[in-house]
N, C-alpha and C positions, 0 to 999 in steps of 0.2 A: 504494500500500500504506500503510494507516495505521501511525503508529511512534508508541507510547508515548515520552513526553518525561517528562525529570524536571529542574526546571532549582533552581538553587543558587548560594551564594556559599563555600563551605567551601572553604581553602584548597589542601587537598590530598582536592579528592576525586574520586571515581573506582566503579566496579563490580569485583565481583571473579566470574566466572562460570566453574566447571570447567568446562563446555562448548563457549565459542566460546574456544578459548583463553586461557579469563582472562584475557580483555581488559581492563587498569587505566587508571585515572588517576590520576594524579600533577599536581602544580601546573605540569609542565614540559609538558603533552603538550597536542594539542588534542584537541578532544572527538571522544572516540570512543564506537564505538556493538558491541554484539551486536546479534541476531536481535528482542529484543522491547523492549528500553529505551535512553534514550542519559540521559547526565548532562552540562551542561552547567558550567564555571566562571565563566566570560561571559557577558553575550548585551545586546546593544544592543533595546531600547524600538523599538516599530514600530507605525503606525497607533493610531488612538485619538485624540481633542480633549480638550486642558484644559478643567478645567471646577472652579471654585470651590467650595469645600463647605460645606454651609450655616452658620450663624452655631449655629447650635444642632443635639443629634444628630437626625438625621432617624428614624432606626429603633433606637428605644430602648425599651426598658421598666421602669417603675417596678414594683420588688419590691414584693410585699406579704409580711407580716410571715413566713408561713408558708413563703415562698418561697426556691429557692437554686439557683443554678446548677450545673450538675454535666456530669462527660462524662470519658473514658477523657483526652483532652486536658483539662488542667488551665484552660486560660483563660487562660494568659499567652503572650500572640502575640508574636513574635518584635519585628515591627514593623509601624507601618499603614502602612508605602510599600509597594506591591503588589510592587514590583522585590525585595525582600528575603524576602517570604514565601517559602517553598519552595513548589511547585506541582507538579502531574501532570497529566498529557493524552497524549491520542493525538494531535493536530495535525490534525482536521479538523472539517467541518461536521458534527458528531454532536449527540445527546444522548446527558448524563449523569444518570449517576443515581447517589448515594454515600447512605450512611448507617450507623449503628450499632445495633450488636443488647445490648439488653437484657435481663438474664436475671434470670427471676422472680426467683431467690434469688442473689445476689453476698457480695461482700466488703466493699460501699460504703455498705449499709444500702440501698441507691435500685432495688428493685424491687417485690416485692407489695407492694400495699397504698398505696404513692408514686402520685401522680396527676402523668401528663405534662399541661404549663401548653404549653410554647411549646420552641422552637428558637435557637440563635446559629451564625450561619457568616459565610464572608467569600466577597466574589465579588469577585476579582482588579479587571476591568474592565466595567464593562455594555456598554458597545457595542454589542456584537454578541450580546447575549447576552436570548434570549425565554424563553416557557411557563414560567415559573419556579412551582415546585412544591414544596409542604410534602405532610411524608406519617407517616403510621404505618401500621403492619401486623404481625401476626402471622407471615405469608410474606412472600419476598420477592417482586416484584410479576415475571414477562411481559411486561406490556404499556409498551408506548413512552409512553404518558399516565399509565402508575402507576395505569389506575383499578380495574385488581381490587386494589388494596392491602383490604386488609379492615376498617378501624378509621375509615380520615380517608383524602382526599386533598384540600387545600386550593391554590386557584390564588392567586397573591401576583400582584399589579400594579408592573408593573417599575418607576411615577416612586415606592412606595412605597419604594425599596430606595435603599441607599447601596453605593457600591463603594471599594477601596482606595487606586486611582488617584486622586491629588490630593489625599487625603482628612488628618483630622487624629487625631492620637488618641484621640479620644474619640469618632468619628462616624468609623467604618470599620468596626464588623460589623453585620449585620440580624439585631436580635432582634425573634420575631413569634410572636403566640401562637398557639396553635390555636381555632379557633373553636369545636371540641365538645373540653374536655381529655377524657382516655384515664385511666382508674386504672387499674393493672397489677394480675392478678389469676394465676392458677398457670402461665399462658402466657408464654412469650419473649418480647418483641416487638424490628420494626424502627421506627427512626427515622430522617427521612435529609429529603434534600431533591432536585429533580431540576430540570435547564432545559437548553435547546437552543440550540448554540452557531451562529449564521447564515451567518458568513463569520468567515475568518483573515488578520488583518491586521496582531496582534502577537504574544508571547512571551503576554501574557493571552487568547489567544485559542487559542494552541493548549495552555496547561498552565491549565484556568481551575478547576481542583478543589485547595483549600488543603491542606495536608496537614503535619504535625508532626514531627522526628526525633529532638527533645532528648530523650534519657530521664529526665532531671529534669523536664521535662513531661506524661510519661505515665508512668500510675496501671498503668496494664493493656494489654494489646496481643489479648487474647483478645475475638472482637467488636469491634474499633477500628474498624475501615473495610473495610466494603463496597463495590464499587464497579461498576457495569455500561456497556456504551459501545452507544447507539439499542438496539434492542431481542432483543439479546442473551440467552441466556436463562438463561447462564452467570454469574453473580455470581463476582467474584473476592473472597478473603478474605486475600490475604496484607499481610501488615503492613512485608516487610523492608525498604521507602523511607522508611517512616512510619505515625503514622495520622492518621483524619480529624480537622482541626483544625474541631471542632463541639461543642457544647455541645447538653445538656436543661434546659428550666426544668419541676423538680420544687414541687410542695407538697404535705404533706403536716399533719395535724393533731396529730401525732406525732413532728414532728422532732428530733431529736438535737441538743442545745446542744453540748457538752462531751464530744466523743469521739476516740479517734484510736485508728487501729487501730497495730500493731507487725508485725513481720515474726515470725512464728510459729516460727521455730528458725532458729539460726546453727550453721556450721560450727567443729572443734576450735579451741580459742584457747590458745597455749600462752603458756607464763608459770615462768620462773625461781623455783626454789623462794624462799619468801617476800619477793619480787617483785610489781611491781603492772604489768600493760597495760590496754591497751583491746581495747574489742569494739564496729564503728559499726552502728546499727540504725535502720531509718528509721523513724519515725513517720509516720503516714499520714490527715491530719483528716478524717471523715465527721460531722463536728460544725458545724453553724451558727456557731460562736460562734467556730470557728476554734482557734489554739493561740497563747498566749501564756506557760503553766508548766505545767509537770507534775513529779509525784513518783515516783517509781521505788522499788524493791524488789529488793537481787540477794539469793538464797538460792545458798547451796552445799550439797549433800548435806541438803538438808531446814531447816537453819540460816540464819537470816537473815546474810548479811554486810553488808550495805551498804543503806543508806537516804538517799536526799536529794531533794532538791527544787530543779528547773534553772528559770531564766528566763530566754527568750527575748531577744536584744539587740532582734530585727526580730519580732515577732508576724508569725503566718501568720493572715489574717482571714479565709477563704475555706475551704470544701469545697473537698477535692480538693489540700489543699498538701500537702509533705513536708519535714519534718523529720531530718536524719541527725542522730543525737547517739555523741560517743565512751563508752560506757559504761567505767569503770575497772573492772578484774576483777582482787583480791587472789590469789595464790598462798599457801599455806599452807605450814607448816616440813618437809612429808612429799612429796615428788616421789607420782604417780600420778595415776589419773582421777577427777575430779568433776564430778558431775551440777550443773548451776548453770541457775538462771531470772531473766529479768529481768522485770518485771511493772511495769506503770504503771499504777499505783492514781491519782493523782487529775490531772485535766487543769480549766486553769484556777481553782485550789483546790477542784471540785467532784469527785465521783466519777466517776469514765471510764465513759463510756457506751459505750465500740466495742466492737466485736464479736471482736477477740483482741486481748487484754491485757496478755498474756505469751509471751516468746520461751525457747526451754529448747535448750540447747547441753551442751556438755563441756568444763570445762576442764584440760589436761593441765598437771599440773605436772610440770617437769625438773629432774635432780639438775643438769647441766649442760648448759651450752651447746653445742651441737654446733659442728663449724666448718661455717659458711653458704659454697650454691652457689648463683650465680642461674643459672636455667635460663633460654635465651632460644632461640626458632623466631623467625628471619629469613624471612619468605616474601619472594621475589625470584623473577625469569626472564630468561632472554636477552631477553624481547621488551617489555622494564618498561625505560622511557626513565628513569626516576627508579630505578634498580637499584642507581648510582655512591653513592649517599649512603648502601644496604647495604654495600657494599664498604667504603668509609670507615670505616664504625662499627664495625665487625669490625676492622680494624685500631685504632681507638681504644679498643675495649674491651679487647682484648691488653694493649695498651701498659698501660693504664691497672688493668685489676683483674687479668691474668696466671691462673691457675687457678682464681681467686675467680669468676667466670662461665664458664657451659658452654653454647657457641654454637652454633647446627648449623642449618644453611640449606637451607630445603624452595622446588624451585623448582617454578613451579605454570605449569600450561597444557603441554595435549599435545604441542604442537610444540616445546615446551624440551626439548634433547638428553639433559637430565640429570632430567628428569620421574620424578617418582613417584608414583603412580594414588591410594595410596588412601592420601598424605598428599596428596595434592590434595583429593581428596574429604575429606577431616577438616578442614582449612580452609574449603570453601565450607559445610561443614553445621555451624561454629563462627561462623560470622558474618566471616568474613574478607573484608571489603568491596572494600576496593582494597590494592595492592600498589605499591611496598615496603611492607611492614608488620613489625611486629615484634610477638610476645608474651612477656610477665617471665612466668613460673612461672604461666601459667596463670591470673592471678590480674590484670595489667595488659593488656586488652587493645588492639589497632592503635593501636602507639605508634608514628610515626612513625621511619624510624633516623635518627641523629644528630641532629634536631633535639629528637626528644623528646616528650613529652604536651603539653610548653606551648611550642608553634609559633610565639610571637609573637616570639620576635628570633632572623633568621635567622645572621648571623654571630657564634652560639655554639652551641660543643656540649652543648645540652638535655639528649643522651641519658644523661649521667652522672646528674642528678637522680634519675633513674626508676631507675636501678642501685641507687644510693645509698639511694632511697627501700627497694627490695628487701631490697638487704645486711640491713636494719634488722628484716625479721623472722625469730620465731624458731623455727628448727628441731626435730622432737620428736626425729629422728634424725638419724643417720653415715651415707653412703656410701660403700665404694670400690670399684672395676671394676679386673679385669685382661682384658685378650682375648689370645688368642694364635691364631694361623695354624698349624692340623694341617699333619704333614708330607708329607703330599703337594700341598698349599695348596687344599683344595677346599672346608675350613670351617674358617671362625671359633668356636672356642670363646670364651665369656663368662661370666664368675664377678664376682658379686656381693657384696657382706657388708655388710648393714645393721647397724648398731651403736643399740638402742633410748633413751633418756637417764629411763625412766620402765618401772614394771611394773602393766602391767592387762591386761585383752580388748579388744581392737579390732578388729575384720573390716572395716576402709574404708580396707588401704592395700595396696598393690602397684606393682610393677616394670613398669617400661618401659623396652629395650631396642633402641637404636639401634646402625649402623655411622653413619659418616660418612668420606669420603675426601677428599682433599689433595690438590693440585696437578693435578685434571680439566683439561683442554685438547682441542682439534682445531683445527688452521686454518681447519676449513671452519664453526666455530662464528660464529655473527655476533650483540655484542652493538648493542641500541640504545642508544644515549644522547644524551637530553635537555639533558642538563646546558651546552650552550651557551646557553642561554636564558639563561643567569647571568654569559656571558663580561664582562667590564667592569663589574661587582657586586659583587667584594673577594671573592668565596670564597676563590679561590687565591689571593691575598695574606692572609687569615686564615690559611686552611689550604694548604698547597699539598699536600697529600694530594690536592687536586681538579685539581689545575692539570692533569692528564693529559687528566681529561676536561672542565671546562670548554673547553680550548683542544685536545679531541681529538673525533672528526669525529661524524658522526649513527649510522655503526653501525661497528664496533668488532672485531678481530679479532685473536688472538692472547691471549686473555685467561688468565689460571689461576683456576682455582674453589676455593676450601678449604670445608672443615667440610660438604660436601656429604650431606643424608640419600643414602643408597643402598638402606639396608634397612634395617626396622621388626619390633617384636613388643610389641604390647602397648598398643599406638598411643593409644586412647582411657582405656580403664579399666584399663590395664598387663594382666602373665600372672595371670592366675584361678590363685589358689594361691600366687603366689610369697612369700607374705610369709603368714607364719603369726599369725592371733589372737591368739593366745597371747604376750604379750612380756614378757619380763624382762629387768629394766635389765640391761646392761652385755653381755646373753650377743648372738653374732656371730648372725645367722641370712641364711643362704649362699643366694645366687640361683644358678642355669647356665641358660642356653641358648644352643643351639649355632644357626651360619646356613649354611645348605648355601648355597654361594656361586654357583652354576648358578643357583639360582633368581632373582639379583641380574643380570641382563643388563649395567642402568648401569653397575658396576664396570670402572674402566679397569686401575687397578694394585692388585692386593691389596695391597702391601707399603705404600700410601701409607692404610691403614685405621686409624680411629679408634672405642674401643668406648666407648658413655654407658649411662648405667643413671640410671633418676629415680624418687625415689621419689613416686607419686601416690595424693592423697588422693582415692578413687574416688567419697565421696560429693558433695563439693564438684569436684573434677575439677582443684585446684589439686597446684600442687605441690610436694612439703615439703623434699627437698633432690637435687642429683646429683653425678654424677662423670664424668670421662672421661677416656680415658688411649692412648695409641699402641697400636695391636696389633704386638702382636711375632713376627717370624719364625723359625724353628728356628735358622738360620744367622747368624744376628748377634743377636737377641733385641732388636735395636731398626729404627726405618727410616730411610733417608735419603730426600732430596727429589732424584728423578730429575729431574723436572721446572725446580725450580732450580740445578741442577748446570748446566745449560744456557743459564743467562740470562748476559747481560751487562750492566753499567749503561749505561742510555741517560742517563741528566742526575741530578745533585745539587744539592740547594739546602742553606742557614741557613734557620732557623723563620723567618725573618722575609723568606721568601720571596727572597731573595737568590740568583741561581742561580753557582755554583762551577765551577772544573773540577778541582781536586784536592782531597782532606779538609782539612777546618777543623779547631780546635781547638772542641768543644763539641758540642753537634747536628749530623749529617747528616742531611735525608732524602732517600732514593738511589730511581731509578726503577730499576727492572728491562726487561730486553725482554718477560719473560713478562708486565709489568704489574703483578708485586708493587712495591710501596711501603713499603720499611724506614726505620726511624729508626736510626741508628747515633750514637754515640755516642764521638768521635776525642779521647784525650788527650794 
């Protein structure tokens, strides 16, 4: 059976699939596989002879003046070691065939009227590797030789070509022209390239199709890669590994010096009355001549505010780069909404030639500061070897920000006891790649837990950064949740009160309404854990939060679960209606919705339920602030922990990893039987 390969060096990474269990990877695990792909973190070099690379590029081409490279991949290859490229394959003796589809009219200036010159790709290894094929078409081709392509089908001569293996920077991709160029005219077309792989005898032989994931390298992912395996007749188009790392040589007699396009509208930007933030916008060169300054334009409400002129520390010389700039955006003495545009009139001190110029937003001004919540979704599972470093961070973030973040952990794959279907599915159709993961408000996403977005030093906690980072924006509104347990316990009522900080029309905000439950258990639950891979690494002498499960076994039992989603409303774009248009500062406007509790199966203990309300900005899909609070029972009006009632301490340590047997003066941290991990605090 053929199996799609996809191989990598990314630290922690992994596939996330609702279907076969969301099967993950983690940096602990070994490579695992679903039904139709596997990702590897390793993989040792096999078959293939060295071979010295010439003294000069073998397959180059000299630009002529009108000329420019261009392609949904931008042209900055990761590396020319073949081993570092990302790669795709199915692992056998097939032909491929990959390309990209060009659309008469785009965003890049590079369709009608632009004349295709030539090609750029990379071929892992030759070896093993014949029929090699250049192509254009209108359709995608049938046939195993590409020859009904409609436009071109050109054969390349394999000693003409260089490959990655052994190769040097400057001689490791084959650029090659077309023998009849193509001008694109009202029609699509494909470009692409195709060759037959002979025998398998390494890692480049069964992934031999390069492929891109940075998205600071790709422009566009609509039409990025094509790809078909022998003579299939089925083209695949999905992009979510990557896309094709290829290039088009474009001329034209018309081309664009001095352009760059802007990102066409941004989302609310709020801002302290007379107050100054930013707003990051990318610039995007469709201009030969590249980007080295540009002048900018913000209007408010029709008024110019701001004018200046930025230059570049690093010039971008190339079609196809991007530029993020922080635009500063003034707040004015009167809280409410303003229409504001930012416009980039001149690029390289010439007039901007791109094709959108200007980006037009809202900005909110507030009388006041709200107080900020960060919202964060933990995705985790029983079956996520890397799940420990979830649990960790949840207890770090406690300790650390206390009510200031509102937690709540969606466990994903069917065969997790505490599963929930279609926050599973809002994960996998959000891009949620591998697990553990974590997202801030919607707005940072698959942040690693406890280590954090920036994964390069593992013995520290990363993940406060990304909080921190969070805490720092600003809220346009208030939240607060109450829930309570009707009296005969069959539903959760939930009330809401947004508190607005500004008065205008808005129709892009609504409610989202979680449970979450505390202290889930069963004996016969079995967690995996990875985390011995790290035993003799210093986690547990950094932290000894880990020390259970560094030094605790491969699967795991007797665990407690908190902050567990159990049930949802509102999931994506919150309840239709909960939040009225219409705002004006200061006045309360009240959410309810009730959860008939039958319908919630996972629910182990009512009384251990927790209610969150978020408030989400439906346009952008981020989220603006939340709340969460204990649901309350008729009979006591608060809840206790059954489940901790029961534990006993199994071992105490000092921060500094010291294990104890009676209270110190200072820090404790005490293990529990159930597996909680507290810090106490003995004076």
């Amino acid at each position: 059976m053929v199996r799609e390969l996809l191989f990598c060096t990314t630290l922690c990474a992994g596939l996330y699939s609702a279907d076969a269990c969301a099967q993950g990877l983690d940096r602990l695990q070994d490579p695992t596989q679903n039904p139709t792909t596997e990702k590897y973190e390793t993989f040792v070099h096999g078959g293939g002879t060295e071979a010295k690379a010439p003294a000069i590029a073998k397959s180059h081409i000299d630009l002529r003046d009108n000329e420019v490279w261009w392609g949904y991949f931008n042209g900055e290859y990761k590396s020319n070691d073949a081993y570092d490229l990302l790669k795709t394959g199915w692992s056998g003796e097939l032909t491929y065939a990959a390309g990209i589809k060009i659309f008469s009219q785009n965003d890049f200036d590079m369709g009608k009227g632009k004349t295709i010159e030539g090609i750029k790709f990379v071929i892992p290894d030759l070896k093993n590797i014949e029929d090699v094929r250049i192509w254009i078409s209108t359709t995608l081709s049938e046939k195993l030789d590409m020859s009904d392509c409609d436009i071109c089908v050109q054969n390349l001569d394999k000693a003409d070509l260089v490959q990655a293996l052994n190769s040097t920077p400057d001689n490791f991709t084959n650029e090659i022209r077309f023998n009849t160029p193509y001008t694109i005219g009202d029609e699509d077309v494909y470009v692409g390239y195709s060759f037959r792989v002979t025998q398998i005898e390494s890692t480049y032989d069964e992934c031999p199709l390069v492929i891109e994931d940075r998205e600071a390298n790709i422009l566009a992912k609509e039409g990025a890669l094509y790809k078909r395996y022998d003579d299939d007749p089925e083209w695949m188009d999905y992009t979510t590994s990557g896309i094709l790392a290829m290039q088009v040589l474009f001329s034209s007699a018309d081309m664009k010096s001095n352009a760059v396009n802007i990102t066409d509208s941004f989302t609310d930007v709020a801002v302290k009355k007379n107050g100054t933030t930013t707003q990051p916008l990318t610039l995007s060169t469709i201009g030969k001549d590249g980007l080295s300054s540009f002048k900018y334009v913000v209007t408010t409400n029709g008024e110019v505010s701001d004018e200046q002129t930025v230059t570049l520390d690093e010039p971008i010389t190339q079609i196809g780069g991007e530029y993020t700039y922080d635009f500063p955006l003034k707040g004015g003495d009167t809280q409410g909404v303003y229409n504001t545009t930012i416009k980039i009139t001149e690029v390289n001190g010439a007039a901007n030639e791109g094709l959108y110029t200007e980006s037009a937003g809202q900005t909110i001004v507030v009388e006041n500061a709200p107080e900020r919540k960060v919202f964060i979704e933990d995705y985790t599972g029983t079956w996520v070897k890397g799940a420990p470093f979830g649990f960790i961070n949840k207890m770090k973030l406690k300790e650390l920000y206390g009510d200031k973040v509102v937690v709540v952990s969606s466990h994903n794959g069917a065969k997790d006891p505490m599963y929930l279907k279609e926050y599973d599915t809002y994960a996998y159709r959000s891009g949620i790649k591998s697990v553990p993961s974590t997202v801030i408000d919607r707005t940072y996403w698959a942040i690693y837990p406890y280590l954090g977005s920036d994964m390069g030093q593992y013995l520290r906690y990363g993940y406060a950064d990304d909080v921190d980072r969070a805490l720092t924006q600003l809220p346009v509104a208030s939240v607060d949740v109450e829930g309570k347990l009707s009296d005969d316990e069959t539903t959760v009522n939930v009330e809401a009160k947004v508190k607005f900080e500004f008065t205008g029309e808005k129709d892009n905000y609504a409610l989202f309404y979680l449970l979450t439950e505390d202290g889930m258990q069963d004996e016969s639950w079995v967690q995996k854990n990875g985390m011995g891979f790290y035993a003799g690494k210093g986690y547990e002498t950094y932290d000894p939060l880990f020390e259970q499960y560094v030094n605790g076994p491969e699967e795991m039992t007797g665990l407690v679960y908190d902050d567990v989603v159990v049930a949802i409303k509102g999931l994506k774009t919150g309840v239709e209606g909960s939040i009225s248009p219409t705002i004006q500062i200061d006045e309360i406007q009240t959410g309810k919705e009730s959860f008939d509790l039958s319908e919630y199966p996972v629910i182990q203990d009512k009384k251990q339920l927790s209610a969150c309300v978020v408030i989400l900005d439906t346009k952008s899909g981020k989220v603006i602030n939340a709340s969460k609070c204990k649901v309350k029972s008729v009979e006591t009006g608060i809840n206790g922990n059954k489940a901790a009632s029961k534990a006993v301490e199994v071992v105490r340590y000092t921060p500094d990893g010291r294990q104890v047997s009676q209270p110190v003066e200072g820090v404790n941290i005490i293990r529990y039987s159930d597996g909680r991990i507290v810090k106490s605090v003995v004076r």
